[in-house]
N, C-alpha and C positions, 0 to 999 in steps of 0.2 A: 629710737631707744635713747635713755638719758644716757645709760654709759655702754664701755662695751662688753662685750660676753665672750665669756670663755669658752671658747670652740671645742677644749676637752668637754667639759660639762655640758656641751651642746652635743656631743658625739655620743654620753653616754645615757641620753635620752632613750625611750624606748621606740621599738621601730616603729609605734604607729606614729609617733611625730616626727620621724624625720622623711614620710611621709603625706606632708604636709601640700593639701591643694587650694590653690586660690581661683579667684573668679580670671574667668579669661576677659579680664578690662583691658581695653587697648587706651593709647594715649587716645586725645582730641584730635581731629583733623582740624582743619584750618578755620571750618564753617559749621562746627560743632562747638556746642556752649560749654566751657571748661566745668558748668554744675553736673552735666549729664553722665557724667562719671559710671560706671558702675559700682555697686554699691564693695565697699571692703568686705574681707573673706571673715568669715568668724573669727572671733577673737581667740588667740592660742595664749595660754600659761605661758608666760617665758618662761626661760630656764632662769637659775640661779645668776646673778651680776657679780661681776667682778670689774674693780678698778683698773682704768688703761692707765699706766707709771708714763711720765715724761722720760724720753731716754736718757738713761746713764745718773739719771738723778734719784732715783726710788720715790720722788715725789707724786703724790696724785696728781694728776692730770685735768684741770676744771673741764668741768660739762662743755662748756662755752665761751666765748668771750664777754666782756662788760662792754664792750661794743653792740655783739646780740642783743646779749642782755634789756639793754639799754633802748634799743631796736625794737623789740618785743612790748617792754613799756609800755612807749609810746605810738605804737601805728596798731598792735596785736595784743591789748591788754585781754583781751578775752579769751582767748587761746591758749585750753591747757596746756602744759607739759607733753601730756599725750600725743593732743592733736600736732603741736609744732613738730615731735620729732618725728613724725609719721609722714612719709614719703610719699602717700596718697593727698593726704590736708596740701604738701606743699603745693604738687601741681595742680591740686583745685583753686589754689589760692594765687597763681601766678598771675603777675602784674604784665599786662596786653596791650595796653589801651592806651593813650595820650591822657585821659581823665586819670587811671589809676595812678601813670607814673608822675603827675603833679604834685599829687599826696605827700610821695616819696621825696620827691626832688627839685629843687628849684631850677628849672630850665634855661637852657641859656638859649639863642635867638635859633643858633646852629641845630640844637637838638630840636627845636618845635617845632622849625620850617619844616625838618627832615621827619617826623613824625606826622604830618600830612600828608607822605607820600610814600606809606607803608604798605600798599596796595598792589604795587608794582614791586616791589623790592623784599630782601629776607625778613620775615614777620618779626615781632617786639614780642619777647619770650626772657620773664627772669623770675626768679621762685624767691618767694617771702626770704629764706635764707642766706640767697646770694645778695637779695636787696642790702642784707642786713650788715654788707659789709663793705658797705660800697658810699663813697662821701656823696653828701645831700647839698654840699655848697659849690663844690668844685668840678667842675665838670672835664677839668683836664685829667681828673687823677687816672691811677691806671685802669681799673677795676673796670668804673664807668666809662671810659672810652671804647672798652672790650666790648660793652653790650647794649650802650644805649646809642641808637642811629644820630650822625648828624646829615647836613647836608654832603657832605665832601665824599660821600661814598655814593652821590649819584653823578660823579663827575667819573666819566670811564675815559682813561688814558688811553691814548695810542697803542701801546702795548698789551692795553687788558684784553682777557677775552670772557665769556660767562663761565666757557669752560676751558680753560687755558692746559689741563692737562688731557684733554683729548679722551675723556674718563668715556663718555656717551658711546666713540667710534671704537673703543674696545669692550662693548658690554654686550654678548655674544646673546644673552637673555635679559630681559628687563631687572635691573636691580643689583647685576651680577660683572663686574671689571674682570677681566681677564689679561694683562700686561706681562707679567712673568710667567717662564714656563712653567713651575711648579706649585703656583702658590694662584688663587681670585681671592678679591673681594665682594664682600656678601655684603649687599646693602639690605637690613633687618625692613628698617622704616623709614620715615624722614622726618618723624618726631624727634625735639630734643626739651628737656624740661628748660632750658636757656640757652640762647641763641648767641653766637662770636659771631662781632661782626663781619670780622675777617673770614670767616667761613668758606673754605674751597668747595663746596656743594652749595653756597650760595640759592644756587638757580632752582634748588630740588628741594631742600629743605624745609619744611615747616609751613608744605602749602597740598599737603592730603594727598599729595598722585603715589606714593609706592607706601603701598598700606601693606599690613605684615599679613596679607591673606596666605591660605594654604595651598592654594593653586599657584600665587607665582613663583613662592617660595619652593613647592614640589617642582616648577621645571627649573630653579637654579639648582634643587639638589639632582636631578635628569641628567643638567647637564655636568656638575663635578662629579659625577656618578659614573658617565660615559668617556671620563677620560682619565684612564689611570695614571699620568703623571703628577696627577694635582696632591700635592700632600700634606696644603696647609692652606686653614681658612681663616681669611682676617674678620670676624663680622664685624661690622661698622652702621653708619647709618646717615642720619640720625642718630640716636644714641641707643643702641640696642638693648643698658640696661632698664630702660624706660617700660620694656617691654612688663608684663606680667610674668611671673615665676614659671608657670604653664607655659607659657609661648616659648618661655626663650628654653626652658627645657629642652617643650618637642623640637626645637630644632636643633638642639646639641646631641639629643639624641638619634635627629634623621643623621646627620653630620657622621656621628660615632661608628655606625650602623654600614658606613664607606668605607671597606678594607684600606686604602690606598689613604685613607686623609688620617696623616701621623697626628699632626698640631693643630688645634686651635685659638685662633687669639680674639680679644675683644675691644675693640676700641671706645673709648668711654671720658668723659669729663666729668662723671656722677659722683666721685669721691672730690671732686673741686664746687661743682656749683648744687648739689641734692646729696649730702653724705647721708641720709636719710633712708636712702634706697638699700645701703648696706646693713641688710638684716640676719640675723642667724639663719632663717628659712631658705636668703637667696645664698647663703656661701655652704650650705649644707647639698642643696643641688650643685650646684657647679665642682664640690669637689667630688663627685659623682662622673663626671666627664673628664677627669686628669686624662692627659697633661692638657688643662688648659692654662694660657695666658695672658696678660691685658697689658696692655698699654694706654697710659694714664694721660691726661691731656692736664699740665697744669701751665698759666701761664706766667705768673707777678707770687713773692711771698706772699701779698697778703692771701690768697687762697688755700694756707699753710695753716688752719686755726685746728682747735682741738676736735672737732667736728672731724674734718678732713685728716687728721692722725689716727683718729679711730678706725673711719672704715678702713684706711688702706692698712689696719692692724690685724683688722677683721678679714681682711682677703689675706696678708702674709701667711696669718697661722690658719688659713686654709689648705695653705701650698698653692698657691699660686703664684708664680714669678712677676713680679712689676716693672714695667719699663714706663718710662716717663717720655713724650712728647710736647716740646714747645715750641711756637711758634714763637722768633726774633718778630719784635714787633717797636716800630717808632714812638718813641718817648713812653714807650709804656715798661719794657725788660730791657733795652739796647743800652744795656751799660756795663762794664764787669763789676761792679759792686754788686749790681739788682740779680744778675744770672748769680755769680757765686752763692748769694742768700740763697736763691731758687734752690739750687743744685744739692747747697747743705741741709737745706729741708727734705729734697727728696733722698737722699741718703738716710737721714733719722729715720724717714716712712717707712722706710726698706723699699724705697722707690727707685733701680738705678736708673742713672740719668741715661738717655737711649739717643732722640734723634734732636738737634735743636735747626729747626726746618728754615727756610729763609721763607719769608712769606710770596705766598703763591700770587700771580700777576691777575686775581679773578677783575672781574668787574666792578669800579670803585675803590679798589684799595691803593691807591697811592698813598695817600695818608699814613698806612700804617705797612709803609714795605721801607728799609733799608738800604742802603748800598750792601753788597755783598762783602765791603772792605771792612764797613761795621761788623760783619758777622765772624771775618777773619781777625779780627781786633781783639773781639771776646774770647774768642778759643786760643789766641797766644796770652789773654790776661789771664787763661785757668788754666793750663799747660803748664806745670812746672810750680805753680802759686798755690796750686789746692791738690784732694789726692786723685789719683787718675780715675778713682770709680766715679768721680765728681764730673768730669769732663764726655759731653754729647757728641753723639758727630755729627758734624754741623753738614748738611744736607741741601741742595738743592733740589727737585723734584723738576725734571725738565721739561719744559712746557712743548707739548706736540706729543706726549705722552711716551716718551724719552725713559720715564724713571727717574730713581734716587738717586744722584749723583753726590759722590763726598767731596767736600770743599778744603782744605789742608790749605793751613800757611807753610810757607818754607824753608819747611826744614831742610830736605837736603842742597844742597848748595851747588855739588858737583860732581867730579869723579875723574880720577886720569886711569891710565891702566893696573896701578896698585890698590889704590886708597880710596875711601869716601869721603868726601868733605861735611859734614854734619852743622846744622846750628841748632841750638840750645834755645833754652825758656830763656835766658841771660840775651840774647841776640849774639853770644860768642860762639864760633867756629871748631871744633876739633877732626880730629881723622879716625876713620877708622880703616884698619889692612884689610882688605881683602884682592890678595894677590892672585887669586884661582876663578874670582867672582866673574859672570856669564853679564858681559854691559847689551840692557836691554835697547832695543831700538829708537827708546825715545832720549837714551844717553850717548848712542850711539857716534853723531855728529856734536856735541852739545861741547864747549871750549874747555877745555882742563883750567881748573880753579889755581892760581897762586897769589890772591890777594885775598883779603878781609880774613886772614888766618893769624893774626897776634893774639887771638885768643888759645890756641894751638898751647899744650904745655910741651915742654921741650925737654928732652931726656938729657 
């Protein structure tokens, strides 16, 4: 759609459009021609448009960038308005191939080698859209490091593994992770309309083996069905908004249908690299399954464009709660300038910032993993510097399939039998009383602090 729609004006439709059916089109498998498509569902009337405002400013908010723009020109002169902003055209038209991404991009020696050897490795997946933001000269910039293969990601460290979080030995049914006692994930598909190189499903995705059939998906819901402590389901995938409006319904609905499953959440990159997908028809369903929620995969500002403020506008005023997910990733966000931008974009979105993940040890990614000192680095340059809704928590994900572990710099300092020793966003020192306080086991032995406290004010 060129702009966004007012979800009032969209609610006050009559009931036969807000039951609205589409063709049950599934993404491409790996060895299916991205033309075979099924054909788009008939054409509905929109509702009435209205203008999304830049926040805090009351200014209109442009369609697009002159970057797109400019984009469109030149590689897509022929492609209406229509077609560009329709989320079906994009993934017909997604660039696969070594020949298409030529077009686009001037290659450098890295990316071509690595482009003949895409057979074995996570498939070449990026939508007209995401191209359209991504430098055509520079091959180090952020954007294109994220998604176009070079050679350095078939070099697997000592450390990697394909599957380093042990996702496979806890998947009780095919498609289905079971790690926490209360909560699985549901893996929808292994479609995604563009592909991170970094990818921790790596091994799964974007090569046709977990298709969104009704039979696998009937024994993952068997099994959260047969165990009443489960009462929250992450779907994920691939990208499960890729799905068709029908598919992903009926499974919110088999889901709904579980006394025992409170929340559901959806994992998704679609308002970063396809904002296309977010249509009045898909946030009309979903607010039908409240309480649902998503978490948003953004990684680098540029993925911040007017495109990407829309949909996650168009999901806010559906009610749906936003958490943001990012991957720290090498010379691509690993800065506090580049995260802070990130973080103040997703707060404009009504995005809060949620986990910022240390990247996972899968196969190939040396290139883009971190020290974990980098990532402690970041979180004391926003601590204290920006406002707290801004600041992630920076996450480990433990390899051997361990979980999410949180990563804290150090703040607390110490502890004798009165007082806490405390440090600051400043790196200064103060106390706090607590003379009644219960010293847990891991303070237990640990040295009574009397030095690095001249930050200390003094009564």
């Amino acid at each position: 759609m060129d702009d966004g729609i007012s979800l009032l004006q969209c609610h006050s439709n009559d009931a036969a459009k807000d039951e609205i059916q589409e063709d049950f089109e599934e993404p491409p498998g790996r060895l299916l021609s991205l033309t075979n498509l099924h054909p788009r569902p008939q054409e509905i009337i929109p509702p009435r448009r209205t203008a999304v405002v830049l926040p805090f400013t009351g200014r209109r908010q442009p369609k697009t960038s002159s970057k797109t723009k400019a984009f469109r020109r030149n590689f897509f002169p022929n492609a209406s308005d229509k077609e560009w902003h329709d989320w079906h055209w994009q993934i017909n038209h997604r660039i696969h191939t070594i020949l298409q991404l030529r077009r686009f991009l001037n290659l450098s020696a890295e990316e071509t080698d690595a482009l003949g050897n895409l057979t074995v490795k996570l498939p070449l997946g990026i939508t007209p859209y995401y191209m359209s933001l991504i430098s055509r000269e520079d091959p180090d910039s952020p954007l294109r490091r994220t998604v176009v293969p070079t050679v350095h990601e078939f070099f697997k460290a000592p450390e990697e593994a394909d599957d380093p979080l042990c996702e496979d030995r806890q998947s009780p049914v095919p498609g289905l992770v079971h790690r926490y006692p209360d909560r699985v994930l549901l893996l929808a598909h292994d479609f995604c309309s563009t592909y991170c190189r970094y990818c921790t499903r790596s091994r799964v995705v974007g090569h046709g083996r977990l298709y969104p059939s009704r039979d696998r998906l009937e024994k993952a819901m068997d099994y959260i069905r047969a165990d009443s402590q489960i009462r929250d389901v992450l779907i994920s995938g691939g990208d499960p908004l890729t799905l068709s409006d029908d598919r992903l319904n009926w499974i919110l609905t088999k889901l709904r249908q579980i006394p025992h499953v409170e929340i559901v959440r959806i994992g998704t990159k679609v308002p970063a690299v396809l904002p296309q997908r977010i249509t009045p028809q898909l946030v009309r369903m979903l607010r039908r399954h409240h309480p649902i929620w998503m978490s948003l995969h953004f990684t680098h500002p540029d993925e911040c464009t007017p495109e990407a403020y829309r949909a996650c506008s168009m999901l806010a005023d559906a009610g749906i709660p936003l958490n943001s997910q990012t991957v720290l990733l090498a010379g691509i966000n690993d800065s506090v300038d580049t995260m802070t931008e990130l973080m103040h974009h997703m707060l404009k979105m009504r995005v809060r910032p949620y986990y910022l993940y240390q990247c996972d040890p899968i196969s190939g990614s040396s290139h883009f993993r971190t020290s974990v000192e980098k990532g402690l680095e970041i979180i004391r340059g926003l601590r204290g510097f920006t406002s707290g809704y801004a600041i992630p928590t920076y996450v480990i994900d433990a390899p051997g399939g361990g979980g999410k572990i949180p990563v804290m710099p150090e703040y607390v300092v110490g502890r004798d039998s009165s007082e806490w020793f405390l440090r600051n966003y400043e790196g200064k020192t103060y106390q706090y009383p607590d003379p009644q306080g219960h010293i847990s086991p891991s303070f237990a032995h640990s040295p009574v602090i009397h030095e690095n406290i001249e930050g200390i004010p003094m009564e």
